[in-house]
C-alpha positions in Angstrom: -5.8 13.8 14.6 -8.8 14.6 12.5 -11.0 11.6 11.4 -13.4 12.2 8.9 -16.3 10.4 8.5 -16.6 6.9 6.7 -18.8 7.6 2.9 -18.8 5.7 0.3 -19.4 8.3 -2.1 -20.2 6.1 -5.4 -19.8 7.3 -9.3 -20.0 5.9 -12.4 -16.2 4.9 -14.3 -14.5 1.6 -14.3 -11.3 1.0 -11.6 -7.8 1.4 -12.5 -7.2 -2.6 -10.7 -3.7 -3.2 -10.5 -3.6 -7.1 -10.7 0.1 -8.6 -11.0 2.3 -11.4 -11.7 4.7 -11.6 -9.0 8.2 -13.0 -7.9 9.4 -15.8 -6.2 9.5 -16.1 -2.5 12.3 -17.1 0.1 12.7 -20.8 1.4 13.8 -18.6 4.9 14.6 -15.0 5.8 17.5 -13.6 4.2 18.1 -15.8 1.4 19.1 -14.3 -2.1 16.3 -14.6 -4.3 15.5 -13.9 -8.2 12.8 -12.8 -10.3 10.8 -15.7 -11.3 7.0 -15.3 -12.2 4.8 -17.8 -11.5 3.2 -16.3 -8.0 0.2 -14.2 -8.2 0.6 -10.5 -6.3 -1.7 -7.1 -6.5 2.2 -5.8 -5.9 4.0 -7.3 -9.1 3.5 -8.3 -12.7 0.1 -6.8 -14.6 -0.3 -3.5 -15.8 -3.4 -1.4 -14.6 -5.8 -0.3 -17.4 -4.7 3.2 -19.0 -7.0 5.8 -18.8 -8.6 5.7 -22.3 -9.6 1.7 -21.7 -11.1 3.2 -18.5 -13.0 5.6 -19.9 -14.2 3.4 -22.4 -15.2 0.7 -20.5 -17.0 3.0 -18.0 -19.5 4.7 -20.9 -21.0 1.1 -21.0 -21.3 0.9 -17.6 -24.9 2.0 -15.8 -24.2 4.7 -13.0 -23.5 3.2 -9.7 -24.4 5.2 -6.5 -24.9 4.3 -3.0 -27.7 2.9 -1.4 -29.2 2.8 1.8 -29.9 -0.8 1.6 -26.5 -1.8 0.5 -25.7 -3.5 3.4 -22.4 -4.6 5.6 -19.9 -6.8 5.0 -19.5 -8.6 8.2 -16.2 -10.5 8.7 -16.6 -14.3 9.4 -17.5 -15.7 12.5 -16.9 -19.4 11.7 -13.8 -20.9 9.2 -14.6 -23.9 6.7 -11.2 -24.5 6.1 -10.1 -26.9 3.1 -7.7 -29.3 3.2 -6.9 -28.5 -0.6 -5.4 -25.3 0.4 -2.6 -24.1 2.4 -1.1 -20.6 3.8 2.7 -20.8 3.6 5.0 -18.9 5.7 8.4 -16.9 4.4 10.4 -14.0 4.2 11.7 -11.9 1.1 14.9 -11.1 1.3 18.0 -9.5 -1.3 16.7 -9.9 -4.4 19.5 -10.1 -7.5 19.1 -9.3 -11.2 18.9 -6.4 -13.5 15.9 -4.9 -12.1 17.1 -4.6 -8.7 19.6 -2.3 -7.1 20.5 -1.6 -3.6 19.8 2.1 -1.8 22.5 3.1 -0.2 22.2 2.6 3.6 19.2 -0.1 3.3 16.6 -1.6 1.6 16.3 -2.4 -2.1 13.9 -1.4 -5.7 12.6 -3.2 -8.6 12.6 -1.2 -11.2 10.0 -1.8 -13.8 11.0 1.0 -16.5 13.1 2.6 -19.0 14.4 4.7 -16.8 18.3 3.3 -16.3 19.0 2.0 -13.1 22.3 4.2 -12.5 20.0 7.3 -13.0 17.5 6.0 -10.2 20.3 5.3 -8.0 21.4 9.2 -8.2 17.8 10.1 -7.6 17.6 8.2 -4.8 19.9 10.4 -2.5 17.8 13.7 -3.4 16.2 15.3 -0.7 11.9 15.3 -0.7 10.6 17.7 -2.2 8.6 19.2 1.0 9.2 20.2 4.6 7.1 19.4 7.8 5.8 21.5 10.2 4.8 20.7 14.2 2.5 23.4 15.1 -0.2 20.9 14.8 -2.0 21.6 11.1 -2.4 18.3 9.3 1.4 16.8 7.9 0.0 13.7 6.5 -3.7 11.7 5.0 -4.0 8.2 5.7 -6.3 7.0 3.1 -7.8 3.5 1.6 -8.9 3.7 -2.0 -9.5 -0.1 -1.4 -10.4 0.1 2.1 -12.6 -3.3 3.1 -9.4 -5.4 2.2 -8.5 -7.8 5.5 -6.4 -10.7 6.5 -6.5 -13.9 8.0 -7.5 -14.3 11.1 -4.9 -15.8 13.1 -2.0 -18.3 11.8 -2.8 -21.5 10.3 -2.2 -24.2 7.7 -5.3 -23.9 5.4 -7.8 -20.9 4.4 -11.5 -20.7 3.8 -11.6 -20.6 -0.3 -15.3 -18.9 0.4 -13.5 -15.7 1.9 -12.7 -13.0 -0.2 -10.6 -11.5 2.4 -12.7 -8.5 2.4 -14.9 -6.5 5.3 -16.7 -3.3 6.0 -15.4 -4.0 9.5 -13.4 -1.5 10.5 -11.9 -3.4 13.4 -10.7 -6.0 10.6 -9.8 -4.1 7.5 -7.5 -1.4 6.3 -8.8 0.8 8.9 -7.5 -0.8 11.9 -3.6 -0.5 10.0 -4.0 3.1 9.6 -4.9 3.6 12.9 -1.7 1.8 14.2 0.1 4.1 11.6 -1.6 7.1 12.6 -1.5 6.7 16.6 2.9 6.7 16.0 2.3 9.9 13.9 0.4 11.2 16.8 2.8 10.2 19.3 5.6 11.9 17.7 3.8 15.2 17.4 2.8 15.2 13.9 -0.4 16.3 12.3 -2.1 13.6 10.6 -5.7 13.0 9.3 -6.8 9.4 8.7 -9.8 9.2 6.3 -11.7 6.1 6.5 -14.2 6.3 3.7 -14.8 3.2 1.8 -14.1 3.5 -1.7 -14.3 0.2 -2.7 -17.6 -1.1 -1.5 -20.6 -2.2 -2.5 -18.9 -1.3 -6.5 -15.0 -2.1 -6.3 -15.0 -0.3 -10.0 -14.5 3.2 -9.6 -12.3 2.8 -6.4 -9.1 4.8 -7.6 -11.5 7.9 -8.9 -13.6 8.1 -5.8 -10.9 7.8 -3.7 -8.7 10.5 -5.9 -12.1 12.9 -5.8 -11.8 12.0 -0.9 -8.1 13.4 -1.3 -8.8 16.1 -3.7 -11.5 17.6 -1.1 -9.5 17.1 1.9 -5.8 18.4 0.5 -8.7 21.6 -0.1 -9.6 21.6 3.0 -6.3 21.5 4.7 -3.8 22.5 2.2 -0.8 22.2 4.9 -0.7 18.2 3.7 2.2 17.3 2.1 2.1 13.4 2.5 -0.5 11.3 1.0 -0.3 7.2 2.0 -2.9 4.9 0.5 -2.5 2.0 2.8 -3.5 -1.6 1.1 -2.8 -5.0 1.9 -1.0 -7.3 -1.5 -2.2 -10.3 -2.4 0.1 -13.1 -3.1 -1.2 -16.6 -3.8 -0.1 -19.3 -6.6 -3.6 -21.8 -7.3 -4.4 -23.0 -3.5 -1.7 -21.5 -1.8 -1.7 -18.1 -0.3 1.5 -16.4 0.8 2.6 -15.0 4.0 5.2 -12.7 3.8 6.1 -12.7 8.0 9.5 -11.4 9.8 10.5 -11.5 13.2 11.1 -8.0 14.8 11.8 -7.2 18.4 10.2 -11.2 19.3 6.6 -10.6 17.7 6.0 -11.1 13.8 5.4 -8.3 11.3 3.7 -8.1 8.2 6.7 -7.2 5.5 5.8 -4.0 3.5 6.1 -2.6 0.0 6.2 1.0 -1.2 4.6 1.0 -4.5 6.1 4.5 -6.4 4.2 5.3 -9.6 6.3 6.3 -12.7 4.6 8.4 -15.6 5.1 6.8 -19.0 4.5 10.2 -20.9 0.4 9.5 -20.7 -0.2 9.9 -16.7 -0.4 13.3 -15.8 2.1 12.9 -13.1 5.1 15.1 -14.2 6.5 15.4 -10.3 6.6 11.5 -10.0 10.4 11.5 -9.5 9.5 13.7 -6.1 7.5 10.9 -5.0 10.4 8.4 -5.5 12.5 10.6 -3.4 10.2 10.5 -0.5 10.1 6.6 -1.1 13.5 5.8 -1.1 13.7 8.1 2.1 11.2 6.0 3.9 12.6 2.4 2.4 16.2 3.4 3.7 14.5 4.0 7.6 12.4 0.9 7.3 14.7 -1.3 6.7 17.4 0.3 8.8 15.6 0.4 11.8 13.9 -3.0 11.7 15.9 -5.3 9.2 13.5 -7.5 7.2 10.7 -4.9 7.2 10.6 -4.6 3.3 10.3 -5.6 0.6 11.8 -4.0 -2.5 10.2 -0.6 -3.2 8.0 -0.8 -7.0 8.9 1.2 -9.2 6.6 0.9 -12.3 4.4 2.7 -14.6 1.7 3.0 -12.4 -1.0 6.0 -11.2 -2.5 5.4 -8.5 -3.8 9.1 -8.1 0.3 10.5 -7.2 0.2 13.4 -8.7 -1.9 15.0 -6.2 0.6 15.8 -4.1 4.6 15.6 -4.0 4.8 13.0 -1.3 1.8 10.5 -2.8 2.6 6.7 -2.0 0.9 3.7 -1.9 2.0 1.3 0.6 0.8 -2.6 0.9 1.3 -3.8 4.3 1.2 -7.4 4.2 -0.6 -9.5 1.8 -4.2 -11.4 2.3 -2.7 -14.4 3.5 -1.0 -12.1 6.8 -2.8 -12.3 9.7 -4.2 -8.7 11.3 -1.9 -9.0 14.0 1.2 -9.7 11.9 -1.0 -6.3 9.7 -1.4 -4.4 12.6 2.1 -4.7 13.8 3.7 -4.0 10.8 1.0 -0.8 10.6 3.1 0.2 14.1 6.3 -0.2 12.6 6.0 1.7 9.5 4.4 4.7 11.4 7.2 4.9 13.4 9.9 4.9 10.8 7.6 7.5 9.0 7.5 9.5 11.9 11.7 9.5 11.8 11.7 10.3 8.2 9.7 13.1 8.9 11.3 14.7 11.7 14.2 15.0 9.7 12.5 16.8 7.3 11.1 19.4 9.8 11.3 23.2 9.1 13.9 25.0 10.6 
């Protein structure tokens, strides 16, 4: 494994966010559910800005750069919890309606687009568009374009409303997932760099073109990369409650996970989006075969996220704010080692 140093490497431009209105949850694991949009996720639901409101919006801005001073974010030490709020515990399971189809040995999509379902299901059986090697160059970047995003910290009723569930701690943010995700790469013999620059501290604006400019240099560096995962966390929460999507796998909890897949609406630059969907729908089948539960339906929607850097670009959301880092970390262990699988099967002959 290479690590690279944490930077946050500042510039002026405004952040694509990706805010969304999201679906309704499960009453318990497993139940049939269908769309209904009155929960609040980063996952689902609101468009994120096109590139011209970007740019825009960013002329206005006043360049924003590092500093020396900027300061840590520390993550709390002490909980004033409200009783007005509460953290409630479920599971997504089968989702039905138009948007949704089934992949054919496991795991689900929402699709958000124009593009019939019957032609995504074909797509889905296509091979990626890459091969893997094991002679030890780099396969696969781990990467945080919002990289201070955390959790809760343990399991409980109510949540501090003074936490904004983010940290330059690296013991308690994004970092610590992709280091569970990156220690089952390593295990199984595959070359993996996880960057841990932070993007999206002290400016959040700006996050998605810093973090594009991280991968740009390092797919330079070590063009034998054919994998790109941003790791985030969702967030899920509807007025004082925050959600916690939670499974049981093997006895001990998991996060559930979400594939986000970018589609190009004829304005994004990404004309090798539908490679990226295969490699999703690859990975979503060996989630949710091997551990049952894992997943939530794969996003398929007309979204960026910098994926048309390379063939195999996702962005995967592990969890939601209102998980705990275990449940995070955990889950962070599971998908590296269904990735790891996928892989393999996928290695050069």
């Amino acid at each position: 494994m290479v690590i690279l140093p944490t930077a946050a490497v500042l510039q002026k431009d405004n952040d694509a966010q990706n805010k969304s209105a999201a679906h309704a949850y499960a009453e318990k694991e497993g139940a049939a559910q269908s769309v209904s949009w009155n929960v609040f996720s980063d996952g689902y639901g609101w468009e994120e800005e096109t590139a011209p409101v970007a740019a825009e919006i960013s002329a206005e801005l006043p360049e924003q750069k590092a500093s020396a001073d900027a300061g840590e974010k520390p993550y709390p030490e002490s909980w004033n919890l409200s009783s007005d709020t509460s953290v409630q515990r479920t599971s997504y399971g089968t989702y039905s309606g138009t948007r949704f189809f089934s992949l054919f040995s496991a795991g689900q999509v929402q699709n958000k687009t124009s593009i019939p379902n019957n032609t995504l299901i074909a797509e889905s059986t296509a091979a990626p568009a890459f091969t893997i090697e094991t002679s030890g160059e780099p396969q696969v970047l781990i990467m945080h374009t919002h990289t201070t995003e955390s959790f809760e910290p343990y399991v409980r009723q109510n949540f501090d409303p003074a936490f904004n569930y983010r940290t330059t701690d690296p013991a308690y943010n994004m970092v610590s997932v992709g280091d569970a995700i990156t220690a089952q790469l390593e295990a199984a013999g595959i070359g993996v760099i996880h960057n841990t620059t932070i993007h999206d501290y002290p400016s959040y604006n700006g996050s998605y073109d810093r973090s594009a400019e991280t991968v740009r240099q390092i797919l330079q560096q070590y063009p034998s990369i054919r994998v790109v995962l941003d790791i985030h966390r969702d967030a899920i929460q509807k007025d004082n409650t925050l959600i916690q999507p939670v499974v049981e796998i093997n006895g001990k909890e998991s996060a559930q996970v979400m594939i986000i897949s970018g589609c190009d609406d004829g304005t994004m630059n990404m004309p090798n989006y539908m490679q990226n969907y295969h490699f999703a729908c690859r990975l979503q089948e060996n989630m949710e075969g091997m551990y049952a539960g894992l997943t939530r339906p794969i996003l398929f929607d007309y979204r960026h996220y910098n994926q048309d850097l390379t063939t195999g670009s996702l962005l995967l959301e592990i969890g939601t704010h209102g998980n705990t880092l275990e449940q995070a970390q955990y889950a962070g262990e599971l998908v590296g080692k269904a990735l790891a699988q996928t892989l393999l099967k996928l290695k050069k002959e």
